[in-house]
C-alpha positions as CSV (number, residue, x, y, z in Angstrom):
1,X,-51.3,-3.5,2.1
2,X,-48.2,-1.6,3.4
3,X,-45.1,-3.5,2.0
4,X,-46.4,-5.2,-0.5
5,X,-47.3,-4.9,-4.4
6,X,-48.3,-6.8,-7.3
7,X,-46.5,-7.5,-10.3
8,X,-48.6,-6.4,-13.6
9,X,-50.6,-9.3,-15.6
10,X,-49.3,-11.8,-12.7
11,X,-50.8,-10.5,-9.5
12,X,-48.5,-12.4,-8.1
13,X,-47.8,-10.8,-4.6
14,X,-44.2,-10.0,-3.1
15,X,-43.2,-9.1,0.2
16,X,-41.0,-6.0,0.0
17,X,-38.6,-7.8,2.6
18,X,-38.0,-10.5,0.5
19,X,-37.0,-8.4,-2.0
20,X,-34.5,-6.7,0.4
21,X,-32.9,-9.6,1.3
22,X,-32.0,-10.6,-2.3
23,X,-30.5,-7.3,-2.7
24,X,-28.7,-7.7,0.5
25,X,-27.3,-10.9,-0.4
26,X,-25.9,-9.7,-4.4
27,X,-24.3,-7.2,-2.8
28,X,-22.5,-9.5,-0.1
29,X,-21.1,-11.4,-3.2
30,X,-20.3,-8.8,-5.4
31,X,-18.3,-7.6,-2.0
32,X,-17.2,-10.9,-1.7
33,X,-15.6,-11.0,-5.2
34,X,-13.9,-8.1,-5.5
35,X,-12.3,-8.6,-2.1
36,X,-11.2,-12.0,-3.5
37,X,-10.0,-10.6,-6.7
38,X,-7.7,-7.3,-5.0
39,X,-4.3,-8.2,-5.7
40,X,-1.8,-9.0,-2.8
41,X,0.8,-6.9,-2.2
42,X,3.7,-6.8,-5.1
43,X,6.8,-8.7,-4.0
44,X,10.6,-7.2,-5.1
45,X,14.0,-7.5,-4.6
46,X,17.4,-8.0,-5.4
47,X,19.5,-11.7,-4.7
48,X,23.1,-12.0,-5.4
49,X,24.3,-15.8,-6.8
50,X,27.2,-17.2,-8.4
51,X,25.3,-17.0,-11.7
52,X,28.1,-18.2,-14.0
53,X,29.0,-21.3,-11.7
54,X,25.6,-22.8,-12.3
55,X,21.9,-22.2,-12.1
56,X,21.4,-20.4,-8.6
57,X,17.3,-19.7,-7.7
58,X,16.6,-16.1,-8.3
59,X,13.2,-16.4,-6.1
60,X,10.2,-19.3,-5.0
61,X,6.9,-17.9,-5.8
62,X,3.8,-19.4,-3.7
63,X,3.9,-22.5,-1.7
64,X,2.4,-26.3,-1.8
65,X,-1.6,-25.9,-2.2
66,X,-1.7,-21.8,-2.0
67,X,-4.2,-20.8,-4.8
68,X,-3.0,-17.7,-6.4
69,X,-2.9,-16.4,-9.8
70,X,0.9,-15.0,-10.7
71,X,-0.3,-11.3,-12.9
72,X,3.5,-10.7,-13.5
73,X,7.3,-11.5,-12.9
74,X,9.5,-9.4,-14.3
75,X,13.6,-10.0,-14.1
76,X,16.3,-7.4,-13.8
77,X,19.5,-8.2,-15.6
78,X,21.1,-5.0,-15.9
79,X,24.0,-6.4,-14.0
80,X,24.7,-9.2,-15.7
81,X,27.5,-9.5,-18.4
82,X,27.0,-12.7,-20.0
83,X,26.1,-13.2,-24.0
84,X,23.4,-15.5,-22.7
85,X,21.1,-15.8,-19.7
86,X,19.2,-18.5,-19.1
87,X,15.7,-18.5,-17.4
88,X,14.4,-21.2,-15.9
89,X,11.0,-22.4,-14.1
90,X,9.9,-24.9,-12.0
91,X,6.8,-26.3,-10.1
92,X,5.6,-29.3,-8.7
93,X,3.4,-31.9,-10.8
94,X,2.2,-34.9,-9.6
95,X,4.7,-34.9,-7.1
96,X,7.2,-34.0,-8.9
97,X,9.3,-30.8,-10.1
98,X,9.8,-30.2,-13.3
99,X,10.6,-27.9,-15.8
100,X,7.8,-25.6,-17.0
101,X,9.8,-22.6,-18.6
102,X,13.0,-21.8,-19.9
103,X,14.6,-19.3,-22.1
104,X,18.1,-17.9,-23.1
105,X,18.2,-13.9,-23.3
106,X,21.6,-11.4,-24.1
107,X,21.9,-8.1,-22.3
108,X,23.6,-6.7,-25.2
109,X,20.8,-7.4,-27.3
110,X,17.6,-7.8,-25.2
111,X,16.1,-5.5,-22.7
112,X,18.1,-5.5,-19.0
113,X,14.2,-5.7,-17.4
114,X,12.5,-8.8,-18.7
115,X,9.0,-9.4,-18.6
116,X,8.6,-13.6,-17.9
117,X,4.8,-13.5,-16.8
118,X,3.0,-11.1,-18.2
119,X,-0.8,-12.5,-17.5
120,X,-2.6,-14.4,-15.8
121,X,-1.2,-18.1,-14.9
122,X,-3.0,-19.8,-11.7
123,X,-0.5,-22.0,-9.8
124,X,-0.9,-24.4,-6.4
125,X,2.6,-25.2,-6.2
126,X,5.9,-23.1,-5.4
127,X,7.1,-21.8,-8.8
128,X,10.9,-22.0,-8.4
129,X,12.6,-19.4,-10.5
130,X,16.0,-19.4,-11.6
131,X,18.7,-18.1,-13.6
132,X,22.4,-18.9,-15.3
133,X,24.8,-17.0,-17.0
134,X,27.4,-18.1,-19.6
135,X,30.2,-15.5,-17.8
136,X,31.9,-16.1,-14.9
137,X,31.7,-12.2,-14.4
138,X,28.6,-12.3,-13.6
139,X,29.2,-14.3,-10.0
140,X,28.0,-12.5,-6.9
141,X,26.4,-10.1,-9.1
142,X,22.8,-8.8,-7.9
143,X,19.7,-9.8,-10.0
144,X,16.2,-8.4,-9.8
145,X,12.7,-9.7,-9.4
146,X,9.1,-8.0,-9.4
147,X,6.2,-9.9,-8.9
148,X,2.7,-9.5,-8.2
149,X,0.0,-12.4,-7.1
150,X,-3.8,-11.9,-6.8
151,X,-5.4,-14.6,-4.5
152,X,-8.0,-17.4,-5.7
């Protein structure tokens, strides 16, 4: 019959339309998952703090209960003139933020464009970001951020 056909050494009859539909419906998921899986648009910018005072946030990445996966954040300390920079990172867990990251760099020794993230870390919290210099030079000067999200 028109539409129809047998497997060999089953004989087990399909419907052509069945067959379709299956088809139909991988290809609606594979669109599905690659739309899921674009990356957002990348975030940057520049935020002036008193950075020798004390710790100032830099930038808040993601908010309570949005699902995203941080690719990268990268830092710019170009300006800075303090022998040590300090990089902190917080989020909230179990209702409470604390600490998940910090590290001390020196412009005269380590690159002025820091990678911090560079892979894949899934977060559901805001990631708070900050930074503090050991100079009080480096007060109202302008830091840099770069980061890019892809959504879960």
């Amino acid at each position: 019959m028109p539409g129809e056909f047998y497997i060999e050494d089953n004989k087990l009859k399909n419907d052509i339309t069945e067959i379709k539909n299956s088809v139909s419906q991988v290809t609606n998921n594979i669109t599905t998952l690659v739309t899921k899986s674009e990356g957002m648009t990348p975030v940057s910018g520049w935020v002036e703090g008193d950075w020798g005072d004390d710790e100032q946030e830099v930038v808040t990445i993601g908010a309570h209960d949005f699902k995203c996966k941080i690719q990268s954040l990268l830092l710019s300390i170009r300006n800075l003139v303090g022998t040590s920079i300090t990089i902190r990172m917080y989020m909230v867990v179990n209702e409470e933020e604390d600490k998940v990251y910090e590290q001390s760099f020196d412009p005269s020794s380590d690159p002025p464009g820091l990678w911090i993230i560079n892979g894949t870390v899934g977060i559901h919290e805001a990631l708070r970001v900050t930074l503090q210099s050991n100079s009080e030079d480096d007060s109202g000067e302008a830091v840099g951020y770069d980061y890019m999200l892809e959504a879960m």
